[in-house]
C-alpha positions as CSV (number, residue, x, y, z in Angstrom):
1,X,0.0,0.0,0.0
2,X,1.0,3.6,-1.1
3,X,0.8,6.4,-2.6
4,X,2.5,7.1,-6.2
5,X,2.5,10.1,-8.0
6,X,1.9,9.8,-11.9
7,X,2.3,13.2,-12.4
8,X,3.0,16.7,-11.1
9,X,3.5,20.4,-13.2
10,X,3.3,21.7,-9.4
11,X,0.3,23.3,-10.3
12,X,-1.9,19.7,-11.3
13,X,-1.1,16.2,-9.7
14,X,-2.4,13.0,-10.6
15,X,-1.7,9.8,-7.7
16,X,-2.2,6.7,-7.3
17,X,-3.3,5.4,-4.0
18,X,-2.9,1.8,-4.3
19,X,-4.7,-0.9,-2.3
20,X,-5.5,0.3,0.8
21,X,-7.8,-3.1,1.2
22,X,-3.8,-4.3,2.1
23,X,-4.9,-7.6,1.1
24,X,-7.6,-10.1,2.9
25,X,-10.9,-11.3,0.9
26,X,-11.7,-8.2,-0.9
27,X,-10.6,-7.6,-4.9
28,X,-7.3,-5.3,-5.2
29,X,-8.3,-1.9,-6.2
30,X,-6.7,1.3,-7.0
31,X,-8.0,4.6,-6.3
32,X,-6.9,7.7,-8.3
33,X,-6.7,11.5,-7.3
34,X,-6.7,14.1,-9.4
35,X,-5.5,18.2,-8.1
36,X,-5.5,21.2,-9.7
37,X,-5.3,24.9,-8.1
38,X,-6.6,23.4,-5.0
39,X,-9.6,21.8,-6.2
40,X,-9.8,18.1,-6.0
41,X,-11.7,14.9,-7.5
42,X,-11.3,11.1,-5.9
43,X,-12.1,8.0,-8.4
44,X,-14.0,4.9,-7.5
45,X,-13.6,5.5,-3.5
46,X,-14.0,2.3,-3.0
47,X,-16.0,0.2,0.3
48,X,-16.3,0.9,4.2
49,X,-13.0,-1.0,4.9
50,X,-10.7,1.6,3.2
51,X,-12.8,4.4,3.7
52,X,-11.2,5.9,6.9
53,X,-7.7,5.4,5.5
54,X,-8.5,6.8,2.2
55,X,-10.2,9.5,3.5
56,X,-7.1,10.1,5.7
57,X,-4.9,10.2,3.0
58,X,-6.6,12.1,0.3
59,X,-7.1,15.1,2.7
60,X,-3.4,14.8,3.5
61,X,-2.7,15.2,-0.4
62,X,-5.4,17.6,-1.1
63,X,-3.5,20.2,1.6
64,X,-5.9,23.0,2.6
65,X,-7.8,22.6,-0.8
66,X,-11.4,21.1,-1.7
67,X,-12.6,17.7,-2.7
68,X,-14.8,19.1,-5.4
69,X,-16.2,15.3,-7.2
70,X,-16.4,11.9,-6.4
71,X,-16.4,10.2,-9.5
72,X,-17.9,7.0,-9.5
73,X,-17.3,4.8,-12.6
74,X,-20.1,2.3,-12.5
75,X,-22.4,1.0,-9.8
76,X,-20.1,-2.2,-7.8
77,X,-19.6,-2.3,-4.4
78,X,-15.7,-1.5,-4.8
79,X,-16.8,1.8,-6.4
80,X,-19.2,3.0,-4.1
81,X,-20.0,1.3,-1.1
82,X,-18.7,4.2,1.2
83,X,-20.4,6.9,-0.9
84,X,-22.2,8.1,1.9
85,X,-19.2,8.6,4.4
86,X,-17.8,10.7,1.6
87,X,-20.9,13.2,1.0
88,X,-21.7,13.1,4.4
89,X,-17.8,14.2,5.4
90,X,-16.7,16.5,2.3
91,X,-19.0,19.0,0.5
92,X,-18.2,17.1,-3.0
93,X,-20.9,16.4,-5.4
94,X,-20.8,12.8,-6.3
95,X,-21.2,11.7,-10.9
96,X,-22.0,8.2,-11.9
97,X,-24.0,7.2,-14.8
98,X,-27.6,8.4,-15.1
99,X,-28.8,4.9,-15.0
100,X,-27.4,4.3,-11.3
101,X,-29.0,7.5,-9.5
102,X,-31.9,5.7,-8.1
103,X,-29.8,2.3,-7.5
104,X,-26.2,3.9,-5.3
105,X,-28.9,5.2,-2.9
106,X,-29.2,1.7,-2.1
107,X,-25.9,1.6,-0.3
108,X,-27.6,4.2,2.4
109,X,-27.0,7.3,1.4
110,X,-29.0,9.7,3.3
111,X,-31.5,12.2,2.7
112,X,-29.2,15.1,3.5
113,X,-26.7,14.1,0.7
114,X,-29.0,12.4,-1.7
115,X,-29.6,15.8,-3.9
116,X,-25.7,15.7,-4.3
117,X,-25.6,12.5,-6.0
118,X,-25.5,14.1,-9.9
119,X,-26.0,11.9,-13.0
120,X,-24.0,11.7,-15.9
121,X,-25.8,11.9,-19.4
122,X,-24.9,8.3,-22.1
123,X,-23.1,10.9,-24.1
124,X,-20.8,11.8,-21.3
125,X,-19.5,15.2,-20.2
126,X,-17.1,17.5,-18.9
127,X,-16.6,18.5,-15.5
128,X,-14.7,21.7,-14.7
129,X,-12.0,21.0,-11.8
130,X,-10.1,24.4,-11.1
131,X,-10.1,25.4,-14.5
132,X,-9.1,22.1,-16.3
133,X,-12.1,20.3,-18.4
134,X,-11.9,16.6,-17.4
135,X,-14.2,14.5,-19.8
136,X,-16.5,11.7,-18.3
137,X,-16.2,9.2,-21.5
138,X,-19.2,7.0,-22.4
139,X,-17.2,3.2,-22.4
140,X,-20.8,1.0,-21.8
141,X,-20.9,-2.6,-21.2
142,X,-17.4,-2.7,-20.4
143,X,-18.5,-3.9,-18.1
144,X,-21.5,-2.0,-16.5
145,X,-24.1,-1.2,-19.2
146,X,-23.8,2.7,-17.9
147,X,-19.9,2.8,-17.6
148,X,-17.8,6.1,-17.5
149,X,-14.1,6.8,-17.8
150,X,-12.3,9.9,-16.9
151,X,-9.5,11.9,-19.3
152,X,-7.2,14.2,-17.5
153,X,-5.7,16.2,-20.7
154,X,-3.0,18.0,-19.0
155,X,-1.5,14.8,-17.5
156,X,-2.9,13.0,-20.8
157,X,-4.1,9.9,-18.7
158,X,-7.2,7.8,-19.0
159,X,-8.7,6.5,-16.3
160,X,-10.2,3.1,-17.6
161,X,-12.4,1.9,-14.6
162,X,-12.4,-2.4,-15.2
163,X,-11.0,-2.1,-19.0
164,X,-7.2,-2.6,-18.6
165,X,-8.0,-4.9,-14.9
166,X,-5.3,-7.2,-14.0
167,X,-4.9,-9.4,-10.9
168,X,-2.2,-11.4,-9.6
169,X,1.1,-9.3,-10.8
170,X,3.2,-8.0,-8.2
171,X,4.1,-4.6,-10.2
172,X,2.4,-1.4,-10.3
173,X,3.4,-0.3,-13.9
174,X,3.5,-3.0,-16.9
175,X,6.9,-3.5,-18.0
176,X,6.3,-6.6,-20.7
177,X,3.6,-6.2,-21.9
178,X,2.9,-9.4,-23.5
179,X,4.1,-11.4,-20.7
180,X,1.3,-9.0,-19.0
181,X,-1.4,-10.3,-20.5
182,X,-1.5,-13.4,-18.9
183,X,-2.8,-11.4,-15.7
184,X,-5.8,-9.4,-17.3
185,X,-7.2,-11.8,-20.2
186,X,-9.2,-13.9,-17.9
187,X,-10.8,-11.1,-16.5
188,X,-11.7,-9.5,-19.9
189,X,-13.0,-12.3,-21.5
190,X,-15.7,-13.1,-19.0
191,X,-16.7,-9.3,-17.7
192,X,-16.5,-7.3,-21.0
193,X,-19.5,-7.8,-22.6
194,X,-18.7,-8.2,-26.5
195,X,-15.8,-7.1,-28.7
196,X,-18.0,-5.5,-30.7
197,X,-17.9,-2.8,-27.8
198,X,-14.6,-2.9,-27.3
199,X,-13.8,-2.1,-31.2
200,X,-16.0,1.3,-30.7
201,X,-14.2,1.7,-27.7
202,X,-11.1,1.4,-29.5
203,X,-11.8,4.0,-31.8
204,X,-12.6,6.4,-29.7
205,X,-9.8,6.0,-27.9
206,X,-7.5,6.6,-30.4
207,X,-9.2,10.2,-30.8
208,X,-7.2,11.1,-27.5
209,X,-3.7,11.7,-26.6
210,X,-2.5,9.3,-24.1
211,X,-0.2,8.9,-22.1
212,X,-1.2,6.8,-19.6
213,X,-4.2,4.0,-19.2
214,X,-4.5,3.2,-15.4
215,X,-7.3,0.5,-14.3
216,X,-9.4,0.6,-11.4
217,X,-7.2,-2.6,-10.8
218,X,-3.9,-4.0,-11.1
219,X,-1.1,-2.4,-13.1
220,X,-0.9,0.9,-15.5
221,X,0.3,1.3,-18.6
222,X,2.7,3.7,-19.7
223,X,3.9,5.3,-22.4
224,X,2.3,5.2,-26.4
225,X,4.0,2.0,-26.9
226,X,2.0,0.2,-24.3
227,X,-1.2,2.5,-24.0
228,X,-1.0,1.7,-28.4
229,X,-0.1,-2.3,-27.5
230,X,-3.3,-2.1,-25.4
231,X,-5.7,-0.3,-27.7
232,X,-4.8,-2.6,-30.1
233,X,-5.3,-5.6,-28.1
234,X,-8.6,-5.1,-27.0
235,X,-9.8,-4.1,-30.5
236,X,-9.1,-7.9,-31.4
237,X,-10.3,-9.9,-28.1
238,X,-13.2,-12.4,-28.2
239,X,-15.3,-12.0,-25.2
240,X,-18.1,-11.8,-23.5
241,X,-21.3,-12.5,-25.6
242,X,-18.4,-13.6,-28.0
243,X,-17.7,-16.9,-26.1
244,X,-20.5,-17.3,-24.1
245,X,-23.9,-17.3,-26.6
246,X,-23.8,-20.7,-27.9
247,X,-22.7,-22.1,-24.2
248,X,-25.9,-21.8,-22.2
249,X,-27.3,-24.5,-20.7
250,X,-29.3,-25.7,-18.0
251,X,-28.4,-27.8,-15.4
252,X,-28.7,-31.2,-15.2
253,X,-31.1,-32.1,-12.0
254,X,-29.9,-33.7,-9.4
């Protein structure tokens, strides 16, 4: 567990606060933190266990400044079981997908906070943190059918949510990455929902200018070459609806 900054102008800073679960039952995640001027946004915040911690640590990077968003990239438990803590502790407005609003309440948000719970539109948007536009980018069924990812164009990273997941290396950045791809495909070809999807994603995609691809889990990519390498790879993946339509059966009674 720590924290690793991905980038820093000294005016915006992008880090990585990796795994604060520190192991146990739960699924490895990473949570992100974006800062500019002052003004603040957490991603995917994660459950109760880490919530204290996190907390903790994101006021500690944030300084004297403001947690303006809470980004929230789809509707799991690892994204936004603690929601609540957060509104009910910060004055941040919380984005997930417009299809989710009436579901994350749910997870006991309460009825002072509820109004701050804000939806985000299938087309996407931009959200203005400190003066830099950070775009909320449609990427459905992959693998929530309302699913958002977050661009940062000054530190040109795209925050992919579950696209890019990895589980079981012991590295934070990818330094092979076909000898990588052991670690993510399994995931990918059961949660994404069709490579049809992933071919529009694809395209979009290579309409921004990035740097960086870092997952809600497991390790980032750096650099064209592997952000490229990883465009390119889930372009071609089977997966999903791919594999699975011809499979179903019933069970065989006992």
């Amino acid at each position: 567990m720590g924290n690793t900054t991905l980038f820093d102008d000294g005016s915006h800073k992008n880090i990585l606060m990796e795994d604060f679960a520190d192991g146990g039952a739960a699924v490895q995640a990473n949570q992100h933190l974006i800062v500019h001027n002052g003004k603040a946004m957490i991603l995917d915040p994660g459950g109760h266990k880490i919530y204290s911690k996190l907390l903790s640590a994101t006021m500690h990077e944030i300084g004297g400044g403001e947690l303006q968003y809470i980004f929230l990239s789809h509707q799991d438990p690892d994204i936004v079981a603690a929601c609540n803590g957060w509104l009910m502790t910060t004055d941040a407005d919380a984005y997930c997908s417009e299809l989710w609003t009436r579901f994350v309440p749910h997870f006991g948000l309460d009825n002072l906070v509820v109004e701050r719970l804000k939806p985000i539109p299938d087309e996407g948007m931009s959200l203005d943190l400190g003066g830099v536009p950070l775009l909320l980018v449609p990427a459905h069924f992959m693998h929530s059918c309302g699913n958002f990812q977050v661009y940062d164009p000054i530190s040109k990273i795209l925050y992919t949510g579950d696209l890019g997941a990895s589980l079981g290396q012991s590295y934070v950045e990818v330094p092979d990455f076909d000898a990588h791809i052991q670690y993510m495909e399994g995931f990918h070809r059961r949660y994404i929902a069709s490579n049809s999807i992933l071919r529009a994603w694809a395209a979009m995609a290579r309409c921004l200018d990035i740097e960086i691809i870092a997952p809600q889990h497991g390790a980032l990519f750096r650099g064209t070459d592997h952000v490229n390498r990883f465009i390119d790879w889930c372009e071609q993946l089977e997966c999903g609806v791919d594999l699975i339509a011809n499979n179903l059966k019933a069970p065989v009674m006992a």
